[in-house]
C-alpha positions in Angstrom: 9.3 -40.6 13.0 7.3 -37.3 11.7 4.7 -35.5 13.6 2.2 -37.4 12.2 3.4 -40.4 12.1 1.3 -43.4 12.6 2.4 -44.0 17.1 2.8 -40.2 17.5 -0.1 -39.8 20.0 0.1 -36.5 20.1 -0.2 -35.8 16.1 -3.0 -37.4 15.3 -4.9 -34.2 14.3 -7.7 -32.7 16.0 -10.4 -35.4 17.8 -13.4 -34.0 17.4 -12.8 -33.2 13.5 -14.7 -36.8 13.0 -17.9 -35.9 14.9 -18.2 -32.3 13.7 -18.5 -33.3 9.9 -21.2 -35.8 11.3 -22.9 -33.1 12.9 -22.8 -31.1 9.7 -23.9 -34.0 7.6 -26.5 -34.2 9.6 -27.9 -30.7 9.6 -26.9 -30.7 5.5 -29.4 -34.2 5.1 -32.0 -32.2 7.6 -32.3 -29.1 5.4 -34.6 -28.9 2.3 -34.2 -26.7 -0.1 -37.6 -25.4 0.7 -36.3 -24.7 4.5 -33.6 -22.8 3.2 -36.0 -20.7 0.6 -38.0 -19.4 3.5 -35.1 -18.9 5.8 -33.8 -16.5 3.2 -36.9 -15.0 2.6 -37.5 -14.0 6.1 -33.4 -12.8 6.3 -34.6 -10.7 3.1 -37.5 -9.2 5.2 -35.7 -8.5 8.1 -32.8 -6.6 6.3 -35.6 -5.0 4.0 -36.6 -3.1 7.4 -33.6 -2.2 8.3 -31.6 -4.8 10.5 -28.3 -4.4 9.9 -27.1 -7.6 11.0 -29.4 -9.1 8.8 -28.5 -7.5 6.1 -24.8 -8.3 6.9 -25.3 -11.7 7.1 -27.3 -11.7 3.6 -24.7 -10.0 2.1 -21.9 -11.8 3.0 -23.5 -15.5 2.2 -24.5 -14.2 -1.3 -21.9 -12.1 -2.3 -18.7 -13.1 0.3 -17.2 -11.8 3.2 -15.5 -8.2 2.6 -11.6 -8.1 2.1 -9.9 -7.4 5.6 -9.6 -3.7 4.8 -9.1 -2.6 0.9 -5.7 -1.8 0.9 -5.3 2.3 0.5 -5.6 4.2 -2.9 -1.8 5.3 -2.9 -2.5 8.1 -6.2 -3.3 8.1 -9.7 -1.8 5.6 -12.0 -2.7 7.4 -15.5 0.8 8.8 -16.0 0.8 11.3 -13.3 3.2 9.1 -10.8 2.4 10.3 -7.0 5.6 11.5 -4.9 6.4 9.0 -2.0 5.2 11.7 0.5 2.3 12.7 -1.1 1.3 8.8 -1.5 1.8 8.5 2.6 -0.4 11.8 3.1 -2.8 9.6 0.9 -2.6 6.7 2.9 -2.8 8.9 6.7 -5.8 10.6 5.3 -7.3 7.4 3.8 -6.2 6.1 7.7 -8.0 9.1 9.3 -11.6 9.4 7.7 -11.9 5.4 8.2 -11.3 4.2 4.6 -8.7 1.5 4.8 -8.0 -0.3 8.4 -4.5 0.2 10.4 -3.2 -3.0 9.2 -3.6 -2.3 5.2 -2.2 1.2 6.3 0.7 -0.3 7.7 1.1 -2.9 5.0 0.8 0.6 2.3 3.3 2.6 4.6 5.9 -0.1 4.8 5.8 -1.0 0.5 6.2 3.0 0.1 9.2 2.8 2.8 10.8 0.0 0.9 10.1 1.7 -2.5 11.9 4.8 -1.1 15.0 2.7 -0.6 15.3 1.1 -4.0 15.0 5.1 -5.3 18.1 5.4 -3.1 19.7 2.8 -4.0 20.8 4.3 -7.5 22.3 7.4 -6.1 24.1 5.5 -2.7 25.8 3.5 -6.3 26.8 6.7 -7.6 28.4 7.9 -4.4 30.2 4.6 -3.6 31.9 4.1 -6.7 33.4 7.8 -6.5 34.6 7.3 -3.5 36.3 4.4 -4.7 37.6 5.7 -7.6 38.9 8.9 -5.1 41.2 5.7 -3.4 42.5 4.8 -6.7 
C-alpha cells in the first residue's frame, strides 16, 4: 500500500538510475590510472597560466567544493560579547563588501533576531508577574 510498494507503478524510483550507473561503470573500467595522471597534469598546466576555470575545477576535486557562503563573522568571542546591533552592522557590512552570500546573511540576521527575543524574554517575565501580583 506505500509509495513504493511492489504494484505502485508510479513509485518505482527513477528509470534511468539502472543505465546511468552502467554508463559510469563503464567510463570508471575505461580510465587508467595513467589517463587520469595526464588529465590532471594538463588541468595543472592550464590553471598554472591562469585559467580560472581550471583552476576551479582542480581545486574543488582535490580539496572539495566551497561551503554555500561562510556564514558571517558576527564579533569577537574572547570575552568581549558583541551587542545585537553592532553584530547586524557586522553581518550588513560583511553583506555589502561581498564576504558572506544573502542567504547565510539572512540565516545570521534571523539567529540574532531570535537571540534578541530570548534577551526579552526575562524582562516581559518580570513585567507579567507585576502586573499579576497588581490584580491580587
Amino acid at each position: 500500500r506505500g509509495r513504493f510498494s511492489k504494484f505502485n507503478q508510479f513509485g518505482q524510483g527513477n528509470p534511468l538510475a539502472k543505465r546511468a550507473q552502467a554508463l559510469r561503470t563503464a567510463a570508471m573500467q575505461a580510465v587508467t590510472e595513467d589517463d587520469l595522471r595526464q588529465v590532471v597534469a594538463v588541468l595543472i598546466t592550464f590553471a598554472k597560466a591562469g585559467d580560472v576555470q581550471a583552476a576551479r575545477l582542480l581545486l574543488e576535486r582535490t580539496l572539495g567544493k566551497p561551503r554555500d557562503g561562510d556564514e558571517p563573522d558576527l564579533g569577537p568571542v574572547d570575552g568581549n560579547p558583541t551587542t545585537l546591533p553592532e553584530a547586524a552592522q557586522r553581518v550588513l557590512a560583511q553583506l555589502a563588501t561581498g564576504q558572506t552570500t544573502l542567504e547565510a546573511a539572512e540565516r545570521a540576521l534571523g539567529l540574532l533576531d531570535r537571540i534578541g527575543g530570548l534577551w526579552h524574554l526575562p524582562q516581559l517575565e518580570a513585567r507579567l508577574k507585576a502586573l499579576e501580583a497588581t490584580k491580587r
